[in-house]
C-alpha positions as CSV (number, residue, x, y, z in Angstrom):
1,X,-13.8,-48.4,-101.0
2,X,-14.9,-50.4,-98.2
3,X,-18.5,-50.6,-97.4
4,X,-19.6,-50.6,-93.8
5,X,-22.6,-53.1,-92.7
6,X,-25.2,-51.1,-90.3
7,X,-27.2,-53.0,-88.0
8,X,-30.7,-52.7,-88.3
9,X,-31.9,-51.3,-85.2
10,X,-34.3,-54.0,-83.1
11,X,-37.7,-53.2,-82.8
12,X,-40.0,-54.6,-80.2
13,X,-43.0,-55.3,-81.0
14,X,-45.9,-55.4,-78.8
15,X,-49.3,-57.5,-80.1
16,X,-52.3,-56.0,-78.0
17,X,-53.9,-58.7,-75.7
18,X,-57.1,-59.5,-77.1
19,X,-59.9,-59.1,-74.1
20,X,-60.9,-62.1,-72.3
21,X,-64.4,-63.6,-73.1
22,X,-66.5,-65.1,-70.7
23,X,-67.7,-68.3,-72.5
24,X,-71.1,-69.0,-70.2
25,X,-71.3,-72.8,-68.8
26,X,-73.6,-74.9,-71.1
27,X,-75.6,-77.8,-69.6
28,X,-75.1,-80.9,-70.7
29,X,-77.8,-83.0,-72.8
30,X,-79.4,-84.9,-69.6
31,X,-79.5,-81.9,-67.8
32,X,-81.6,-80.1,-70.5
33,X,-83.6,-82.9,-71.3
34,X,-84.4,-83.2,-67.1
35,X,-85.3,-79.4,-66.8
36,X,-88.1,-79.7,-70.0
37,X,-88.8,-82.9,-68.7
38,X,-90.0,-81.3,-65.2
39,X,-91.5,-78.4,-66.8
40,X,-94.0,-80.6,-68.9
41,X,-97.7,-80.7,-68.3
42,X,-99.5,-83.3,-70.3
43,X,-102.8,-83.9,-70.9
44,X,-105.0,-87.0,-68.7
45,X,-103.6,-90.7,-70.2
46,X,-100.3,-89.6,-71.3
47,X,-97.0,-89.9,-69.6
48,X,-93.8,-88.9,-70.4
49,X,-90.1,-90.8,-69.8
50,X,-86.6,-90.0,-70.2
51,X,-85.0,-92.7,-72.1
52,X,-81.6,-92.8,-74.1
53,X,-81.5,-88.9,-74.7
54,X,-84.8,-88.7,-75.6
55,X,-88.3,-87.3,-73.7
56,X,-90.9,-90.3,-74.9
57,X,-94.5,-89.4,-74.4
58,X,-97.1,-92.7,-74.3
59,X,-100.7,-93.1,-73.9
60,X,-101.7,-95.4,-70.9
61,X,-101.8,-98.6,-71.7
62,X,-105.5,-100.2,-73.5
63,X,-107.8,-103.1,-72.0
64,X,-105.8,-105.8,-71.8
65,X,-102.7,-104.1,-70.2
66,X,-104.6,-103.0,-67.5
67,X,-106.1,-105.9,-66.5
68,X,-102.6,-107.9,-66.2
69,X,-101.2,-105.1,-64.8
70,X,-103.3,-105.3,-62.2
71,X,-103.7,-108.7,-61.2
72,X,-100.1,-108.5,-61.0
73,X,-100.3,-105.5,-58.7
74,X,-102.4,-107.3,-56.1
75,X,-100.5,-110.3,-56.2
76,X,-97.3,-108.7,-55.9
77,X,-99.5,-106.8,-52.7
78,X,-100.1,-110.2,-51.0
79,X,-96.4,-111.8,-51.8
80,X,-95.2,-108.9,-49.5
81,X,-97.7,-108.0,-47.3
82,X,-95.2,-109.0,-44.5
83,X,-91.9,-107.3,-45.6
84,X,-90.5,-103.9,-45.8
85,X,-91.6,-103.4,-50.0
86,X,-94.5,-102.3,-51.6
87,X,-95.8,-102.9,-55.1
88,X,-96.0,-98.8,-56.6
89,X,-97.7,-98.3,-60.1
90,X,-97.3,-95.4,-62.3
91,X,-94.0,-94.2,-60.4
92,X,-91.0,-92.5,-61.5
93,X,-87.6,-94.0,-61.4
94,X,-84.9,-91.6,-61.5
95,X,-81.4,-92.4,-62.6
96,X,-78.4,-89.8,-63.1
97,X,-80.6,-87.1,-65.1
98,X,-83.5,-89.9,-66.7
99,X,-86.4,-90.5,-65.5
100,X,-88.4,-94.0,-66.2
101,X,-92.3,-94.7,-65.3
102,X,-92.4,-98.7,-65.3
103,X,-96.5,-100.0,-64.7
104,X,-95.0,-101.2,-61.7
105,X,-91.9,-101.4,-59.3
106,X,-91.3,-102.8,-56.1
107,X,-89.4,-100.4,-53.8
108,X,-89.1,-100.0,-49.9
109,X,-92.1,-99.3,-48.1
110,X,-91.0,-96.4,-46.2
111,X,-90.1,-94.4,-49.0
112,X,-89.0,-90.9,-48.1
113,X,-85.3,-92.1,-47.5
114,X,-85.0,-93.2,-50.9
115,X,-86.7,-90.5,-53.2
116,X,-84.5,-88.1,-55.2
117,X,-83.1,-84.7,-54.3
118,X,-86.2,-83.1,-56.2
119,X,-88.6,-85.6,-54.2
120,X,-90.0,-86.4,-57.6
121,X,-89.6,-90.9,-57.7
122,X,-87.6,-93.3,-56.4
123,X,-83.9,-93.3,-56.8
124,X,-82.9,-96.4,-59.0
125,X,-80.4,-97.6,-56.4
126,X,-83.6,-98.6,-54.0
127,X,-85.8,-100.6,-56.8
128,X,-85.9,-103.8,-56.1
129,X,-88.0,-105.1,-59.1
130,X,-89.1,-103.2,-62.5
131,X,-92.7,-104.7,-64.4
132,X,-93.6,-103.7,-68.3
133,X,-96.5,-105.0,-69.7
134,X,-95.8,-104.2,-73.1
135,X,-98.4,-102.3,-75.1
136,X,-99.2,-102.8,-78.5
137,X,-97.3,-100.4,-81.5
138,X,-93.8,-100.9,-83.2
139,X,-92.6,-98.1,-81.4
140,X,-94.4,-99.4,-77.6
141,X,-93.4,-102.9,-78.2
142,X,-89.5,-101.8,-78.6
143,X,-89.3,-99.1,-75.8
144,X,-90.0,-102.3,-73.5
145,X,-88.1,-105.2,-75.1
146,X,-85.0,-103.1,-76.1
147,X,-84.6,-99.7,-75.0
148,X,-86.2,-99.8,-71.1
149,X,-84.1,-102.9,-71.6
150,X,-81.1,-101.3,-71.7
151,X,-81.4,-98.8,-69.2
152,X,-82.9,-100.6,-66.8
153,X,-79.6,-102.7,-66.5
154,X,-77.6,-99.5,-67.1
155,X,-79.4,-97.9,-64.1
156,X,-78.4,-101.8,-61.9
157,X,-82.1,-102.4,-61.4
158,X,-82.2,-105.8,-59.7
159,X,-84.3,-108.2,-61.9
160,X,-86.5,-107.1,-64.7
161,X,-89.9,-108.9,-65.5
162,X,-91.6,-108.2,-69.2
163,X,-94.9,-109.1,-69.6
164,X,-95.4,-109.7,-73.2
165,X,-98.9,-110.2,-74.8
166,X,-97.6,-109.5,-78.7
167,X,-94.9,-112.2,-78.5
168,X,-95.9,-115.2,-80.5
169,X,-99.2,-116.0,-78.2
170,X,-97.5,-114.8,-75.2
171,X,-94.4,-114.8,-72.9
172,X,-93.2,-113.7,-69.6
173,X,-89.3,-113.2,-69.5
174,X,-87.6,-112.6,-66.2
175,X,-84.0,-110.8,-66.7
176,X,-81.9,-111.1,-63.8
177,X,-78.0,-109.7,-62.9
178,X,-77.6,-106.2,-64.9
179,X,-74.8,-105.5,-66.1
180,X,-74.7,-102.0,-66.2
181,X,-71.2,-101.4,-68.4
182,X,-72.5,-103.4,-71.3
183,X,-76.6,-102.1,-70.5
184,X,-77.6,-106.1,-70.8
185,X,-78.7,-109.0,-68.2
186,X,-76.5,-112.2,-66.9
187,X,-79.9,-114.0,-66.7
188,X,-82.9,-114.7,-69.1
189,X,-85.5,-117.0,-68.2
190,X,-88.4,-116.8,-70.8
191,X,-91.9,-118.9,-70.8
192,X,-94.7,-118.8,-73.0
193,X,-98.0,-117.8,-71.3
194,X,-99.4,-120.4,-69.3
195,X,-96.4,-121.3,-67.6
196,X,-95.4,-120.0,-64.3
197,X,-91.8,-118.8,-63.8
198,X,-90.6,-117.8,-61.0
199,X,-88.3,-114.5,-59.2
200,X,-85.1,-116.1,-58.0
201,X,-83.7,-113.1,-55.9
202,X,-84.0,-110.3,-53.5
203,X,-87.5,-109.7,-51.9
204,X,-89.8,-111.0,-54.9
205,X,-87.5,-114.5,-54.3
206,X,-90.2,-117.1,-55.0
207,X,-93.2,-115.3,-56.6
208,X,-94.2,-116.6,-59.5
209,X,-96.4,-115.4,-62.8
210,X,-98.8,-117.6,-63.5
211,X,-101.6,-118.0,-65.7
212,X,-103.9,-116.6,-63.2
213,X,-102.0,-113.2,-63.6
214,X,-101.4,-113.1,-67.8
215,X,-104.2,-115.3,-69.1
216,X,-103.9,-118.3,-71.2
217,X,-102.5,-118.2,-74.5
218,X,-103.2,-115.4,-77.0
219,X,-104.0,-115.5,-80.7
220,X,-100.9,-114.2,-82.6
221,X,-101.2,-111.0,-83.4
């Protein structure tokens, strides 16, 4: 007897399609950080700063601070009193979603052409020239000489000049040429207090921090 092969019939199958779900857009990290950072209302002395994916909240700076900070402020005043900059304290610097609050920057004059979309600080691009004069405090003394560092050049701020009371007696350290890629400076020119040094571009070209602005030399902390 010969047995006969039958062909299983074909099936098609047919695999339900699973519904579509609408995955909602999520906002990146800078633009979070940028909405709480606008929505923030802090209490008299305090101020609050963007920096490296982080909101930094700081107290205003103490005795000392402010007294460099302003005899640097009216010097700066005079250096330009002919030109198109001005010497601004306490303003924000905005930079692709980060906001910075140097003690002082030098910007154009006329500034509504060069404020952000939100009209809330200068737009990095129109800076000129960023001052810290670093506070006192592990955490205060590294936001200026490393992390502010950083972005500073990230953002292509022109020159940077750190005004450093806590370093040995005292130094002022003028950073010039940000490289942005690598968040670091082409030029470092550091002097202990007591020795004037000198801007060597761009509108500050030629004013110098002297003695008269930082004080003589300071016991080590």
């Amino acid at each position: 007897m010969t047995a006969l092969a039958h062909e299983a019939p074909e099936i098609e199958a047919t695999v339900p399609e699973s519904p579509v779900r609408h995955v909602p857009d999520v906002p990146d990290l800078d633009e979070v950080l940028w909405q709480a950072w606008k929505a923030m209302e802090l209490p008299e002395g305090f101020r609050a700063e963007i920096i490296e994916g982080a909101i930094e909240v700081s107290p205003t700076g103490r005795a000392n601070h402010g007294r460099i900070h302003n005899r640097l402020r009216r010097a700066l005043d005079a250096f330009l009193a002919e030109s198109e900059y001005a010497a601004y304290q306490d303003f924000n610097v905005v930079h692709d979603r980060k906001v910075w609050i140097p003690d002082i920057i030098v910007a154009p004059e006329d500034d509504e052409p060069h404020l952000d979309e939100d009209g809330l600080g200068f737009n990095a691009s129109a800076v000129a020239l960023v001052v810290e004069v670093v506070s006192p405090g592990h955490r205060d003394r590294q936001r200026d000489r490393a992390r502010k560092r950083r972005e500073y050049a990230r953002a292509g701020i022109p020159v940077y000049v750190l005004v450093d009371s806590h370093d040995e007696g005292g130094t002022v350290t003028v950073l010039t040429g940000p490289n942005p890629k690598k968040g670091d400076w082409v030029g470092e020119h550091r002097v202990p207090y007591g020795t004037g040094v000198t801007v060597p571009d761009g509108p500050l070209k030629g004013f110098a921090v002297t003695e008269d602005i930082t004080g003589p030399v300071r016991p080590k902390d």
